[in-house]
DODREN-7541 format. One record per residue (C-alpha): x, y, z; residue in three letters. Coordinates in steps of 0.5 Angstrom, whole numbers, padded with zeros to 4 digits, always signed. Example, Ala and Ser with C-alpha at 12.3 -4.5 7.8 and 13.67 -1.06 7.14 Angstrom:
<lotors>
+0025-0009+0016ALA/+0027-0002+0014SER/
</lotors>
This chain:
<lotors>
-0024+0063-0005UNK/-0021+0061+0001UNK/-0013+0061+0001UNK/-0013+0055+0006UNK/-0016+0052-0001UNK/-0010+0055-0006UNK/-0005+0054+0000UNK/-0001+0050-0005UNK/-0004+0052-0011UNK/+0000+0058-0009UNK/+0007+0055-0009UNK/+0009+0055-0016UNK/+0009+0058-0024UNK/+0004+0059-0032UNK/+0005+0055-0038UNK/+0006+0055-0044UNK/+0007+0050-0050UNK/+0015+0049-0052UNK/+0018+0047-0059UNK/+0018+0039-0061UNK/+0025+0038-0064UNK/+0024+0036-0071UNK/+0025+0028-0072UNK/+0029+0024-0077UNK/+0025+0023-0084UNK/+0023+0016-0081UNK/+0018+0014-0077UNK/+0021+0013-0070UNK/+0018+0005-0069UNK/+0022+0005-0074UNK/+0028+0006-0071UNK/+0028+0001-0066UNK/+0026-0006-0063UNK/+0024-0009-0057UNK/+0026-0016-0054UNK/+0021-0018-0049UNK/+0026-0024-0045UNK/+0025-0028-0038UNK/+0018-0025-0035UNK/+0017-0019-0041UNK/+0023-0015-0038UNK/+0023-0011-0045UNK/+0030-0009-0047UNK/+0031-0004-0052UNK/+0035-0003-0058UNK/+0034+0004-0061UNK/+0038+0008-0067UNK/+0038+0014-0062UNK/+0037+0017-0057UNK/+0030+0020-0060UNK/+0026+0013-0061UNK/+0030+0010-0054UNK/+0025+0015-0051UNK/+0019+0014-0056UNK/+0019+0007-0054UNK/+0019+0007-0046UNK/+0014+0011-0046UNK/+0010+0006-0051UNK/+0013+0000-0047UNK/+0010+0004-0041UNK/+0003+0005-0044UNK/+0002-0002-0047UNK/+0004-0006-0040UNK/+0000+0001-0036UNK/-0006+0002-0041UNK/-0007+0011-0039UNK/-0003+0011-0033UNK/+0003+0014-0037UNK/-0001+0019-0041UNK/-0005+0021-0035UNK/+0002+0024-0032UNK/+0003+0027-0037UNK/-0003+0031-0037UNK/-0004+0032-0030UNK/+0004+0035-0032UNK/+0001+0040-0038UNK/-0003+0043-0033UNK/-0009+0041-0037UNK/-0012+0036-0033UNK/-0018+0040-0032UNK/-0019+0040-0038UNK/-0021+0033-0039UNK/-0023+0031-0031UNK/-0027+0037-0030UNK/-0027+0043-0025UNK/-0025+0038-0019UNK/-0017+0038-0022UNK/-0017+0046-0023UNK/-0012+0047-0016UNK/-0007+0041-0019UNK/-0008+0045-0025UNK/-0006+0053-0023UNK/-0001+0049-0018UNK/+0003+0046-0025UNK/+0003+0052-0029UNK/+0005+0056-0024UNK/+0011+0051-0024UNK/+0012+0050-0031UNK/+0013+0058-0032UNK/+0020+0058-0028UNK/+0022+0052-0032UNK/+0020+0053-0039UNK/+0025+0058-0041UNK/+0031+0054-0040UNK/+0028+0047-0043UNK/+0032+0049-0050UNK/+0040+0050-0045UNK/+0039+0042-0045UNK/+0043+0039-0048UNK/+0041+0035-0054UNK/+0042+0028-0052UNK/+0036+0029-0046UNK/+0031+0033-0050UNK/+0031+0028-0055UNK/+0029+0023-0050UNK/+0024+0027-0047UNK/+0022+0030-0054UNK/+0022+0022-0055UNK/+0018+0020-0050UNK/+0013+0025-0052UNK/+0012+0022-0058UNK/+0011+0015-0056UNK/+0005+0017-0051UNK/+0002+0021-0057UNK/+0003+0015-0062UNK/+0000+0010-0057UNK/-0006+0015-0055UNK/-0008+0015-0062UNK/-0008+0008-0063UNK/-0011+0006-0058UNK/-0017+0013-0056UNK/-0021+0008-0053UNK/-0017+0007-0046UNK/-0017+0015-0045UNK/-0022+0019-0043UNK/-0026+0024-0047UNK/-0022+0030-0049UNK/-0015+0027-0049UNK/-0010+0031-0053UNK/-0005+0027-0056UNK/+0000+0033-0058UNK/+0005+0032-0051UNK/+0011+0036-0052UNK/+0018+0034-0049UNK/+0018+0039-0044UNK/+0011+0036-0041UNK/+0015+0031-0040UNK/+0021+0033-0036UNK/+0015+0037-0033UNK/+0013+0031-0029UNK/+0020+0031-0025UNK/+0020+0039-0023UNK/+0022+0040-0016UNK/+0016+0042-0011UNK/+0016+0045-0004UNK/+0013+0041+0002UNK/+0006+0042+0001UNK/+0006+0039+0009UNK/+0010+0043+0012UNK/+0007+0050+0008UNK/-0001+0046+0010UNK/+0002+0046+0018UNK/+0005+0054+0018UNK/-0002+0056+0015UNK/-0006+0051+0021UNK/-0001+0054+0026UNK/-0002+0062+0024UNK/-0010+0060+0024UNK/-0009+0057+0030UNK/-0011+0049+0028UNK/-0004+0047+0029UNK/-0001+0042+0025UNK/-0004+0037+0022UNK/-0005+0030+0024UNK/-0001+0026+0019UNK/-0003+0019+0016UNK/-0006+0014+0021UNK/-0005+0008+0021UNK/-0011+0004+0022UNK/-0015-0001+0024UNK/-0015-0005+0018UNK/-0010-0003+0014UNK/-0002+0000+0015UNK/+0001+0006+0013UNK/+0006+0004+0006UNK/+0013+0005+0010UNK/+0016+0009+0004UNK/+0024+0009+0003UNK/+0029+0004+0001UNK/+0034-0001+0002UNK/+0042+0000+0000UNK/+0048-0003+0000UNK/+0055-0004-0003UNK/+0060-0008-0001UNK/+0067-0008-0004UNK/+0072-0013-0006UNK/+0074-0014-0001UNK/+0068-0017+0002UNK/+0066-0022-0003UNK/+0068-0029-0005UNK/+0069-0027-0013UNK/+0073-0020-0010UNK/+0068-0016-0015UNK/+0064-0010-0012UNK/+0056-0012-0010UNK/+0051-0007-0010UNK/+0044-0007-0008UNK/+0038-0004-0010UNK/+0031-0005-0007UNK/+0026+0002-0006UNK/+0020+0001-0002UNK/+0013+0005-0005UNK/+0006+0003-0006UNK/+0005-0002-0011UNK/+0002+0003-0014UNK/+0008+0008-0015UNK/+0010+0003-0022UNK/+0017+0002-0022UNK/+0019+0000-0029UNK/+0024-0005-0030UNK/+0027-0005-0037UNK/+0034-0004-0041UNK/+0035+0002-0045UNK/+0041+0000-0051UNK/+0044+0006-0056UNK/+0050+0003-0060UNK/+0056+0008-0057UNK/+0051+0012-0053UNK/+0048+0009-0048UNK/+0047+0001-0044UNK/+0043+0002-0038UNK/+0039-0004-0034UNK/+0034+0000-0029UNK/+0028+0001-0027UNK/+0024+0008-0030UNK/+0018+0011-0026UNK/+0012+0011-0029UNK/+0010+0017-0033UNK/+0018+0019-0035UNK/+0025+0017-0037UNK/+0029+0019-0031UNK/+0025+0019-0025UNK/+0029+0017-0019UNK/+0032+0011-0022UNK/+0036+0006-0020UNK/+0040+0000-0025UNK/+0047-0001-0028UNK/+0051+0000-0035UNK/+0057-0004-0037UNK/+0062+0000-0031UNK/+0058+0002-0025UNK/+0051+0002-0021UNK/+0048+0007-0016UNK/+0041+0007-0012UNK/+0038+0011-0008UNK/+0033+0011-0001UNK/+0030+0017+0001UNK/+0033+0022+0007UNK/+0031+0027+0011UNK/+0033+0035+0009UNK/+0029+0041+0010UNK/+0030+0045+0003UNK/+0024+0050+0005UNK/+0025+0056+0009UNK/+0019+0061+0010UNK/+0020+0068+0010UNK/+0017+0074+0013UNK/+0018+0080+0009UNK/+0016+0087+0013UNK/+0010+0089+0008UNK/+0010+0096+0006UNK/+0004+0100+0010UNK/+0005+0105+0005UNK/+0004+0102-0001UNK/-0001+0096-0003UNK/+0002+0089-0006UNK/+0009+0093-0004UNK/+0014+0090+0002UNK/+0020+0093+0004UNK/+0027+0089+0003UNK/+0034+0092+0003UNK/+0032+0099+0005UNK/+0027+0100-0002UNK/+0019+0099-0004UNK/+0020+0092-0008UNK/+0012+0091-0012UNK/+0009+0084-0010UNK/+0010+0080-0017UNK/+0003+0079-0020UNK/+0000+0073-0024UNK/-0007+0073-0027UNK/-0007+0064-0029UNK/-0013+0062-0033UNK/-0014+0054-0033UNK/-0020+0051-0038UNK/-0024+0045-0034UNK/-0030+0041-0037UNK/-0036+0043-0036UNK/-0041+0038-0039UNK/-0040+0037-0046UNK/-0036+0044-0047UNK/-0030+0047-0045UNK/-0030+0054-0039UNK/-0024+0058-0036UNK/-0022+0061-0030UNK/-0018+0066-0028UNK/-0014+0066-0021UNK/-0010+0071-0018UNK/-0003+0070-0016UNK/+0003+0074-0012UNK/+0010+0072-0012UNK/+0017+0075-0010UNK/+0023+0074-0014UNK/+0025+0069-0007UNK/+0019+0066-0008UNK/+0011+0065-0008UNK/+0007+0069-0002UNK/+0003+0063+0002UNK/+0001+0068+0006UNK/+0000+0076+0009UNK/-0003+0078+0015UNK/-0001+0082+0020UNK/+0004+0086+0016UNK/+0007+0081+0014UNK/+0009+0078+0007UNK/+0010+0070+0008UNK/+0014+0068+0003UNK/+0017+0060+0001UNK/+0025+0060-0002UNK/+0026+0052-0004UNK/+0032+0049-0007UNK/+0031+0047-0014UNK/+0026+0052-0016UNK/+0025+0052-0024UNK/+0031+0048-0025UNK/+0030+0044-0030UNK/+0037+0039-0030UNK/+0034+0033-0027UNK/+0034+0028-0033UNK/+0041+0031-0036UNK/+0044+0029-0029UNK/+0041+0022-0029UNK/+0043+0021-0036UNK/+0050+0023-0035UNK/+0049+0019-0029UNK/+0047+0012-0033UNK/+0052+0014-0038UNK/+0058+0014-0033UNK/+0064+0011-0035UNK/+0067+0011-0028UNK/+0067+0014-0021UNK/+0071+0021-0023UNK/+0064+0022-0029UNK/+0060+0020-0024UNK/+0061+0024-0019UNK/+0062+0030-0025UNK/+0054+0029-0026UNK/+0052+0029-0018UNK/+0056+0035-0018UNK/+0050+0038-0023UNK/+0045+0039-0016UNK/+0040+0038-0020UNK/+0037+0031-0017UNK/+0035+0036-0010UNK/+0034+0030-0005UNK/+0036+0022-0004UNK/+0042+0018-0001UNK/+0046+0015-0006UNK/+0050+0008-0006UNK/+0055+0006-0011UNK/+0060+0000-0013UNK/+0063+0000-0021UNK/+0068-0005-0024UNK/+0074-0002-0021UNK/+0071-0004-0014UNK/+0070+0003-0012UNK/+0065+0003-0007UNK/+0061+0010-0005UNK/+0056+0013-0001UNK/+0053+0021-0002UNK/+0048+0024+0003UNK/+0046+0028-0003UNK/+0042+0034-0003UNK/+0041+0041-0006UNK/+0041+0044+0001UNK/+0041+0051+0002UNK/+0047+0055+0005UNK/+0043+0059+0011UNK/+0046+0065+0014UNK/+0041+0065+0019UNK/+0040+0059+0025UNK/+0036+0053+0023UNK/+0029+0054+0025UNK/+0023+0049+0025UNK/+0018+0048+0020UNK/+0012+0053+0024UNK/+0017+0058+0025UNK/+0018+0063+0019UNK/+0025+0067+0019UNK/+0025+0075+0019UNK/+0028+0077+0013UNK/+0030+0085+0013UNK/+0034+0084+0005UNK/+0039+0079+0002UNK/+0043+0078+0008UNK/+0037+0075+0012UNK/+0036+0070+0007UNK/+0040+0064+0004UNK/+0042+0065-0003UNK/+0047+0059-0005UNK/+0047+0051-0004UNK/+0053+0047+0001UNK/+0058+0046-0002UNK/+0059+0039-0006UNK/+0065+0037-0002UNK/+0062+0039+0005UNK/+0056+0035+0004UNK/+0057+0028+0008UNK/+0060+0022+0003UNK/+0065+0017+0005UNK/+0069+0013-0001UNK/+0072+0006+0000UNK/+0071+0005+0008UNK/+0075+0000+0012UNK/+0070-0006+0013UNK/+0068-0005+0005UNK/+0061-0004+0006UNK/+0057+0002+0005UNK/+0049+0002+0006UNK/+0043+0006+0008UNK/+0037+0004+0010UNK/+0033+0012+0010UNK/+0037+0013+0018UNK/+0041+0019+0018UNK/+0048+0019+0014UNK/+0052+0019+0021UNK/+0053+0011+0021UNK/+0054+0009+0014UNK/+0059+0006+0016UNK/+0060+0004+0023UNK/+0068+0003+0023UNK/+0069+0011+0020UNK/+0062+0015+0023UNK/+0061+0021+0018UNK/+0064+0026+0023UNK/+0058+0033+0024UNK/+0061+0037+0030UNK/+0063+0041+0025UNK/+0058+0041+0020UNK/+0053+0046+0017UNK/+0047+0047+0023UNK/+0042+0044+0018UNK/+0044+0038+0017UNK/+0040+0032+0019UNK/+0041+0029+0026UNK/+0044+0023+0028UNK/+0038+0017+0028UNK/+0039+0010+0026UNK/+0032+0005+0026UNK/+0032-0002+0027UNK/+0032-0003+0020UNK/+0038+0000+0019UNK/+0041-0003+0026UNK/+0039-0010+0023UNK/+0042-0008+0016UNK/+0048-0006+0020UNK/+0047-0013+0023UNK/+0048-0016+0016UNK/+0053-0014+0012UNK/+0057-0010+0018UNK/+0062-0015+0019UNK/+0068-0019+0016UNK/+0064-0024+0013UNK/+0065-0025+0005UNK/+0059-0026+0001UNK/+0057-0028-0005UNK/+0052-0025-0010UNK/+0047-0030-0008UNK/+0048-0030-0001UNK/+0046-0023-0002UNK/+0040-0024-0005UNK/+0039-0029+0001UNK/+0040-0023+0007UNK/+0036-0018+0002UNK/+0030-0023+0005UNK/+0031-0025+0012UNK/+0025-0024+0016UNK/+0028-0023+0022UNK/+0024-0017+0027UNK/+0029-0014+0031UNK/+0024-0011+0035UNK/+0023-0017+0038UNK/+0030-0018+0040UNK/+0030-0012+0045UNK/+0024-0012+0048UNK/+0020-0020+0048UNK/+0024-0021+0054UNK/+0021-0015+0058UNK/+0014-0017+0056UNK/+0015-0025+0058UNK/+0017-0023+0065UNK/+0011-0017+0065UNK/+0006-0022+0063UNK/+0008-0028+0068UNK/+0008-0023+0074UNK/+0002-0020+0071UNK/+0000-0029+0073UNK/-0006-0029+0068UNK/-0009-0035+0066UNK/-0012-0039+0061UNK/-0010-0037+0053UNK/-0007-0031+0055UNK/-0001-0035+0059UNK/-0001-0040+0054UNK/-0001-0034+0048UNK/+0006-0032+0052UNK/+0009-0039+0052UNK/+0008-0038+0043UNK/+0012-0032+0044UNK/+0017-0034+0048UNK/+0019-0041+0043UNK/+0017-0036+0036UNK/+0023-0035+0033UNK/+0024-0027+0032UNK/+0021-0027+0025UNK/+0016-0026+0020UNK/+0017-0032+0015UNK/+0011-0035+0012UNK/+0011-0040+0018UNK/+0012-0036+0024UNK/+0007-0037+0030UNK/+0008-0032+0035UNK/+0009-0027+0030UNK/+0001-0024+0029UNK/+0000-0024+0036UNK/+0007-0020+0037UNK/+0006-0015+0032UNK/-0002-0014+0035UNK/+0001-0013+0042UNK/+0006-0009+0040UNK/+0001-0004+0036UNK/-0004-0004+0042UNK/+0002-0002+0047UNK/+0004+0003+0042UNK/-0002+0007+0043UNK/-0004+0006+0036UNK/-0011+0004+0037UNK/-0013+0008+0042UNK/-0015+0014+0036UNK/-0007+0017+0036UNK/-0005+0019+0029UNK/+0002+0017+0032UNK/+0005+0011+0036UNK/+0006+0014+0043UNK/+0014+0018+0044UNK/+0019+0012+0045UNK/+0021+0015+0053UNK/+0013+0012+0054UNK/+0014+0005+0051UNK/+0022+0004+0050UNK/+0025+0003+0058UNK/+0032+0005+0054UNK/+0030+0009+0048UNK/+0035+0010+0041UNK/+0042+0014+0043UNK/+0048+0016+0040UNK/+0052+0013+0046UNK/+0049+0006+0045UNK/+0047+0007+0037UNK/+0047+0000+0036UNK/+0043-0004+0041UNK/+0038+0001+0043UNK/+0032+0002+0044UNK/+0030-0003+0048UNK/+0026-0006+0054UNK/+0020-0003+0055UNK/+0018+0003+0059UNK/+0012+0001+0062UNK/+0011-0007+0064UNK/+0004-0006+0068UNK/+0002-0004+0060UNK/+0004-0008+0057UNK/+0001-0014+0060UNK/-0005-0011+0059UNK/-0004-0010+0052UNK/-0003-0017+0051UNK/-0009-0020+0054UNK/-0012-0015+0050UNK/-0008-0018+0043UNK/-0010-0025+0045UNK/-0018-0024+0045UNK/-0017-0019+0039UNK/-0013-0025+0034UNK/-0017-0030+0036UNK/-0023-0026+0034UNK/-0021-0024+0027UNK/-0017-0031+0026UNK/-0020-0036+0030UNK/-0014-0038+0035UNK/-0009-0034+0038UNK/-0003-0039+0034UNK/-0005-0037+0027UNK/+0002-0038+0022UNK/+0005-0030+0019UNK/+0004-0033+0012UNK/-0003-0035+0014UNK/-0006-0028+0015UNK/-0001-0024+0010UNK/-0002-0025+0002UNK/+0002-0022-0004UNK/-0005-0023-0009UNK/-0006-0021-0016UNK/-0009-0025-0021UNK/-0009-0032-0020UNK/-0004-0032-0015UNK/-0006-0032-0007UNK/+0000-0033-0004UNK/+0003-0032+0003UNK/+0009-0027+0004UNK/+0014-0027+0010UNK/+0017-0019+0011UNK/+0013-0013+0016UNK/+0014-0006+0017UNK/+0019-0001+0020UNK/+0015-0001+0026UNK/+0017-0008+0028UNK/+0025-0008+0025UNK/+0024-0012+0018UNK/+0029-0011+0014UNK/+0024-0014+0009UNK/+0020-0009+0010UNK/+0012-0010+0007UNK/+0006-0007+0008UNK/-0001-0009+0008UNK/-0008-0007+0008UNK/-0015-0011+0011UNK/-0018-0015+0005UNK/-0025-0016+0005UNK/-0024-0024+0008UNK/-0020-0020+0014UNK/-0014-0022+0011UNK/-0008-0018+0010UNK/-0006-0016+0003UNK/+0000-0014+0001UNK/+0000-0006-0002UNK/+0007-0004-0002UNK/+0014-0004+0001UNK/+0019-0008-0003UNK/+0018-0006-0011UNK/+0024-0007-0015UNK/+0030-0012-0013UNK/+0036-0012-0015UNK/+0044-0015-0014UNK/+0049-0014-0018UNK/+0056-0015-0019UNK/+0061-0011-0023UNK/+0066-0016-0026UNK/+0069-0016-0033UNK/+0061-0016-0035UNK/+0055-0015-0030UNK/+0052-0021-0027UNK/+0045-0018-0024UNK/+0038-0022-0020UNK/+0033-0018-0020UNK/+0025-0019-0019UNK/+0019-0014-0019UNK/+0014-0015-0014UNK/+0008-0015-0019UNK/+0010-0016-0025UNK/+0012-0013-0032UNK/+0005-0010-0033UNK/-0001-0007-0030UNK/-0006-0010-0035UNK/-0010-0017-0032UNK/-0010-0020-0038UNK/-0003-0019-0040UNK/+0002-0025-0039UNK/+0006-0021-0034UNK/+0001-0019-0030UNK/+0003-0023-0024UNK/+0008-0028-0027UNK/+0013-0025-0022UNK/+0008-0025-0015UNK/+0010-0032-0013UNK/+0017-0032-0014UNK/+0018-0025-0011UNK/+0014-0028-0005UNK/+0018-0034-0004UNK/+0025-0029-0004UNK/+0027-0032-0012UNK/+0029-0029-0017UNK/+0030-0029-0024UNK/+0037-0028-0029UNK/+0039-0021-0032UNK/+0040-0021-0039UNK/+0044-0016-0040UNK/+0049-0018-0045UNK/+0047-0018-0052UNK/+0048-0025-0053UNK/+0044-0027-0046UNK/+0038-0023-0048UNK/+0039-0027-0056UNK/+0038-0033-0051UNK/+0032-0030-0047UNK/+0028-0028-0053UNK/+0021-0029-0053UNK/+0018-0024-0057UNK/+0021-0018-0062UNK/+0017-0013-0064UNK/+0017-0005-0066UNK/+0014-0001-0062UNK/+0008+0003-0064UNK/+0009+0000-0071UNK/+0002-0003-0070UNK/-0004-0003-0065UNK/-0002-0006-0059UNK/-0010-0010-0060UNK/
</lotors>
């Protein structure tokens, strides 16, 4: 068995099955309705917070079919058992993960384990009322901790792959391409929050817009508890409190994804005396040894295996060679608080509780945007991040570690982490850049800051963000939603000037000055009716090395004639580095868009669909690559067309007055299911920029009623 393969199996810890609370007498379906309103968006009311869970997970399965209950089996550690021996690594990785957890699922409070116990439920009521839509072999007894198993931290699989290439002299792994006939999903998310002050109403707005592939499955629906709890949002698939986003009565937050490195590798002396020993703060210290056993499907009938496995109390070995112990310590091992912490955070009452639950550290990773009806708005770079006694050292480097003083022990303390409450310009926002520009009129100041905090940066998209709500001007709900889609590409501001001039000194002729012409009236966006657009975006792609069989686009001093700096944060990069290339690159996008589309001249929209179901529409937005704020991404369909994957997922605003008022849409609909009437309901106006009416109060979601049912009380078919 090669250690290449177990890299990451070796990460993490082995299962064992957890008690289910003992529900009520009544049956959970029984215990709660759902109200289907506007576009399926469901809306729970639910006697507890036991059948709250129950029926999202029914919810889940009804709009997803087996999506949810595979997640919970690939959570238990017994995907193997039902798919065969190729899900073995998946499987010893999770036990090993689930090991460090069990223990600790009954300190959680009685309010969590209930939703997840809940939930456990709806997955195996559904299952077995509809085995049809399972593999042969499913289980259907889930237990809660199986649940809160899917939200488990986990070490970066990527960097541990890089350290064992580099150590085996590979290097480091190409990353994801983006080829020829498709695009790389640009994973993040959008956020703002504006205070009183910036807007018409004088209520505070927030923002929340993730971008995943579509595949991800965020789940829009309201969770209602009488006294308990009264949270509209969106819910992964596969679990309750996934990183979630949404709103109750008195706040709102949202997340976008940030860069830290919670990792660290060590390198432990190994004893030359002693096997399967290591040398630590002067003693022999024994290597923990774990025997795991994963059953997998073998024909019609179950077989085992057994694995060997080596661990530190600093964490799993990934490596030993050359006298050396490597071992990986990552922030969050084990902690089994995540759900506890949104919880909290979903039934906050004010900033004060709100930043009571963030203070838990048990969310490890993500940026948080905030605003609540008291106009308070806030920003967290929000991390778990280890406290290290040692300078920071990039991912290929292992940090020699001779005892407990080598190593780093406790988290950054919360008050040091970068935040900024209720700045001057009443805004907050961020765009998956560093925390550094948050807001540009009260930088977040980190000359004194812990070394491993991340760098300053600040992509296009997040200058273009800046660009947007930076201001003094004043908005409105719907001018929010407005800005939200604009489909300007700043790229295009920076250096379009540059490739004019290239492309006339360079005196081609023919298409290639008439292409040129196009460019030079395009108007800078991706609207559905650009023209200029397709072009620009070849043009920029050929000039970027991208097509030249590169796993990343060429450095920014080798395509940018002045690349991004902190001393011009706000208008660079710009121009280009090399204007004799970028003639060339043009002439070649010229020939290539005619190819594939006929002209030269071909509209965004043209070439760029949203599609599901019926629905074949054209859709404006594009990438980080070109500076979109809308930010799309799309892969090459079979007519050469450029179907649309991922980017935007889940968009809401909403602003916190005496009630919330709150827009909304989900990309591609309630439900995942092509014969449901939810399936591609929302693809069209999601398209065109609309958005439909939150029903949050229980009068308006009365009024928006289309459907009342009791999840689970019967098959769904």
């Amino acid at each position: 068995m090669k250690t290449s393969i177990l890299l990451f199996v070796t990460l993490l810890f082995t299962a064992f099955s957890s008690p289910v609370a003992v529900p009520p007498d009544d049956e959970p379906w029984q215990r709660v309705e759902v109200i289907r309103t506007d576009k399926g968006v469901p809306h729970i009311r639910a006697k507890d917070l036991y059948a709250a869970g129950y029926a999202l997970a029914w919810l889940q399965s009804e709009d997803y079919g087996s999506q949810t209950g595979m997640r919970l089996l690939a959570a238990s550690g017994r995907w193997a058992s039902v798919a065969g021996y190729e899900r073995m690594d998946s499987d010893f990785a999770i036990r090993r993960l689930r090991a460090k957890a069990e223990p600790k699922y009954g300190s959680l409070s009685k309010d969590v384990r209930d939703v997840y116990e809940g939930f456990a439920a709806g997955v195996n009521r559904f299952i077995k009322l509809h085995p049809g839509e399972f593999p042969e072999g499913m289980p259907s007894d889930f237990t809660g901790f199986d649940v809160l198993s899917t939200e488990l931290a986990q070490p970066s699989a990527q960097k541990i792959r890089n350290f064992l290439n580099q150590r085996s002299g590979r290097g480091e792994e190409d990353p994801t391409t983006m080829e020829d006939e498709g695009e790389v999903p640009d994973d993040g998310s959008n956020a703002w929050a504006l205070a009183p002050s910036r807007t018409k109403s004088g209520k505070a707005i927030l923002l929340r817009n993730p971008h995943l592939r579509w595949s991800a499955g965020y789940y829009e629906a309201h969770m209602t508890v009488p006294g308990v709890l009264d949270f509209y949002g969106d819910f992964r698939i596969g679990g309750p409190f996934g990183v979630i986003g949404g709103f109750n009565r008195y706040l709102g937050f949202s997340t976008t994804n940030n860069s830290q490195d919670l990792d660290e590798i060590y390198a432990l002396d190994a004893d030359p005396a002693k096997p399967d020993h290591y040398l630590f703060d002067g003693a022999s210290v024994p290597l923990i040894r774990e025997l795991v056993t994963v059953p997998f499907r073998n024909g019609n009938a179950l077989s085992t295996e057994t694995r060997e496995f080596w661990s530190t109390p600093l964490g799993p070995v990934i490596k030993r060679a050359e006298g050396k112990i490597y071992v990986l310590k990552y922030a969050g091992e084990g902690d089994v608080r995540g759900g506890e912490q949104f919880l909290r955070m979903m039934r906050a009452r004010s900033l004060d509780e709100w930043k009571d639950a963030m203070k838990m550290r048990a969310r490890t990773t993500s940026n948080f945007t905030y605003a609540d009806r008291d106009g308070n708005i806030y920003y967290l770079w929000n991390a778990a991040l280890p406290r290290l006694p040692h300078p920071p050292v990039d991912e290929l480097t292992a940090v020699p570690a001779k005892g407990i003083k080598d190593v780093w022990t406790e988290y950054v303390p919360f008050e040091s982490l970068p935040q900024v409450l209720n700045p001057p310009g009443g805004y907050v926002r961020n765009e998956n850049s560093s925390h550094h520009y948050t807001n540009v009129r009260t930088p977040i100041a980190t000359e004194n800051a812990f070394p491993n905090f991340e760098e300053p940066r600040l992509s296009l998209r997040s200058q273009l963000g800046l660009q947007l709500v930076g201001g003094d001007e004043k908005f409105s709900l719907e001018d929010i939603w407005k800005l939200k889609h604009n489909y300007r590409a700043l790229l295009a501001d920076r250096v379009k000037p540059d490739l004019i001039a290239a492309v006339r000194a360079a005196k081609l002729e023919g298409d290639v000055a008439a292409a040129i012409e196009l460019i030079e009236k395009w108007d800078n966006t991706t609207s559905p009716e650009s023209r200029g657009s397709v072009l620009f975006q070849e043009w920029w792609r050929h000039y970027s090395g991208l097509r030249e069989g590169r796993g990343q686009a060429l450095p920014d001093a080798e395509r940018y004639a002045r690349p991004w700096s902190t001393e011009d944060p706000l208008n660079t990069p710009r121009g280009l580095a090399d204007t004799k290339r970028a003639a060339e690159s043009f002439a070649w996008a010229v020939e290539e868009v005619k190819k594939r589309y006929g002209s030269f001249d071909v509209a965004w929209g043209e070439v760029h669909r949203v599609r599901r179901g019926s629905v074949d529409v054209p859709i404006g937005g594009c990438g980080n690559d070109l500076g979109c704020f809308r930010i799309m991404t799309f892969e090459r369909a079979a007519d050469g067309k450029m179907a649309a994957i991922g980017g935007d997922c889940w968009v809401l605003a909403v602003e916190f007055g005496d009630v919330p008022r709150a827009y909304s849409v989900l990309a591609y609909g309630q439900s995942n299911r092509p014969d449901s009437p939810y399936h591609a309901d929302q693809a069209a106006m999601f398209a065109a920029g609309e958005a439909k009416r939150v029903a949050f109060t229980e009068a308006d979601v009365d009024k928006q009623a289309i459907k009342r049912y009791r999840p689970g009380e019967k098959a769904v078919r």
